[in-house]
C-alpha positions as CSV (number, residue, x, y, z in Angstrom):
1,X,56.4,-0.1,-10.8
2,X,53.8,-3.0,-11.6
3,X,50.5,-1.7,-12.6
4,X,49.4,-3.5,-9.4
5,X,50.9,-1.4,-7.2
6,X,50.1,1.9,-8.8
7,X,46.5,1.0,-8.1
8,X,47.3,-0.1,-4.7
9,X,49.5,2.7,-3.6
10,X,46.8,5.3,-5.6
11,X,43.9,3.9,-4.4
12,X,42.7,6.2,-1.9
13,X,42.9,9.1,-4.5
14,X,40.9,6.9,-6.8
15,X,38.3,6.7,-4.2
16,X,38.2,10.6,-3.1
17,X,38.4,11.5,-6.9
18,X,35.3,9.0,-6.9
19,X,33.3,10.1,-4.0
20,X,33.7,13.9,-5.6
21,X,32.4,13.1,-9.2
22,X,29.4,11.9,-7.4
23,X,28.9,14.4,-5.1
24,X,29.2,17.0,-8.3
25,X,26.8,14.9,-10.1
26,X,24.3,15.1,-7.3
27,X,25.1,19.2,-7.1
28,X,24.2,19.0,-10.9
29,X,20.8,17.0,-10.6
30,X,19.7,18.9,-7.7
31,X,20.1,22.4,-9.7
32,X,18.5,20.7,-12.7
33,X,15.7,20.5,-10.3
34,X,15.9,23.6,-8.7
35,X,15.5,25.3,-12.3
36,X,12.6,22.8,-13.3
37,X,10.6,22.9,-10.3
38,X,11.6,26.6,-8.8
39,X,8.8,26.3,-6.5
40,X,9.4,23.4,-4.4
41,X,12.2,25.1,-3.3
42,X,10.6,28.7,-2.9
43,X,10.5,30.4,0.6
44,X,7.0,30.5,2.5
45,X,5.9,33.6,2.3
46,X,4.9,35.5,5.8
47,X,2.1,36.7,6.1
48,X,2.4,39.8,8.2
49,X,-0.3,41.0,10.2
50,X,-2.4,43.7,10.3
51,X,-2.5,44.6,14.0
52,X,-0.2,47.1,15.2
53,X,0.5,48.5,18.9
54,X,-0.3,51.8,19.1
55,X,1.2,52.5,23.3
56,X,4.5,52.1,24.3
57,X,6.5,49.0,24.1
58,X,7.4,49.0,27.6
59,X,3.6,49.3,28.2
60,X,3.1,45.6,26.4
61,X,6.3,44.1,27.7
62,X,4.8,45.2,31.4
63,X,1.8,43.4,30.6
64,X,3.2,40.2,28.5
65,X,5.8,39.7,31.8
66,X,2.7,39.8,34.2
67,X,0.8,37.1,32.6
68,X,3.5,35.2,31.7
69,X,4.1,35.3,35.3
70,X,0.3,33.9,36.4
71,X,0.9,31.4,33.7
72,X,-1.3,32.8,31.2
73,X,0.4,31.4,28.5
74,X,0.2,27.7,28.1
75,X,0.5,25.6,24.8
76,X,-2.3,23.4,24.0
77,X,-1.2,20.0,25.9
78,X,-1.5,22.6,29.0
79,X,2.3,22.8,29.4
80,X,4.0,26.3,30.1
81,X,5.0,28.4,27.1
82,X,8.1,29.8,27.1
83,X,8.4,33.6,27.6
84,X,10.4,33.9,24.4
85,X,8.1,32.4,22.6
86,X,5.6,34.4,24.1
87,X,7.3,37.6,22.5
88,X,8.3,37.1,20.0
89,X,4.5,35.7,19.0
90,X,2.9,38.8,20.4
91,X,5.9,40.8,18.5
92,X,4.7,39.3,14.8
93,X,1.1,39.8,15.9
94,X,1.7,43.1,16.6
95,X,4.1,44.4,14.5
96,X,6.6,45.5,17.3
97,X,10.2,44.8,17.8
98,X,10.6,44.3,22.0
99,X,13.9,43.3,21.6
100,X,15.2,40.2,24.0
101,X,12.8,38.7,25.9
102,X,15.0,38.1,28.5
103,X,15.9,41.8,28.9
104,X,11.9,42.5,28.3
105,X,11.6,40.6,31.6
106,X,14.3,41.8,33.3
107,X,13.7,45.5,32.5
108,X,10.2,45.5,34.1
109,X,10.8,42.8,37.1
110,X,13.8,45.4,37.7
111,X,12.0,48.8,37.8
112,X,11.7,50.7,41.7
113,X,9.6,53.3,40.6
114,X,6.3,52.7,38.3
115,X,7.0,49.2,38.5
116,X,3.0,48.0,37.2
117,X,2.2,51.8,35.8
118,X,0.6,50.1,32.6
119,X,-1.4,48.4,34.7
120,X,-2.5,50.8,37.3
121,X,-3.1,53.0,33.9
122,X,-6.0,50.3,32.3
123,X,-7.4,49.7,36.5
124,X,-8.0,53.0,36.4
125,X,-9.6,53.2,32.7
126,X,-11.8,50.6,33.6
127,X,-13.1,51.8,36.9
128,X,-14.0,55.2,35.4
């Protein structure tokens, strides 16, 4: 074969052998500067807060699908907040794990008996 054609009929592995020398020398640069600037590519740290719920869970997931339900929770261009978000905010602010908001909703908008009781609980707190 003619040195012509060996290039011809090899080119496609000259370009892939190509294409993956640069991609390793990339890899390589980027660790470089990984190691040489380990903070630019550090995690945020979370902050976690320092208010905790001291009642039942089912007590604040009564009373988070209630407002979300008058439309309490709004973001600040006035449109509706999601309900998940909703949780899982109030579940980082205070330190409880509800589990899945949709179940959260669905477990109190499902409830026969005591269907508000968390609510009927703080009416009559207040009234007293």
């Amino acid at each position: 074969m003619l040195p012509d054609e060996d290039l011809k009929k090899n080119a496609p592995i000259h370009f892939y052998l190509r294409l993956a020398r640069s991609n390793t020398e990339s890899e390589l640069r980027l660790l470089e500067h990984r190691i040489s600037n380990p903070k630019l590519f550090a995690a945020p740290t979370v902050t976690q807060s320092p208010l905790h719920w001291s009642h039942r869970p089912i007590d604040l997931s009564e009373l988070l699908t209630y407002l979300d339900r008058d439309g309490a929770f709004v973001y600040a261009s006035g449109h509706k907040a999601p309900f998940t978000e909703v949780v899982r905010g109030f579940e980082h602010l205070l330190n409880i794990r509800l589990g899945d908001p949709r179940d959260v909703k669905r477990s109190v908008l499902q409830r026969k008996y005591k269907q508000v009781a968390y609510l009927k609980k703080l009416l009559e707190q207040n009234s007293k």
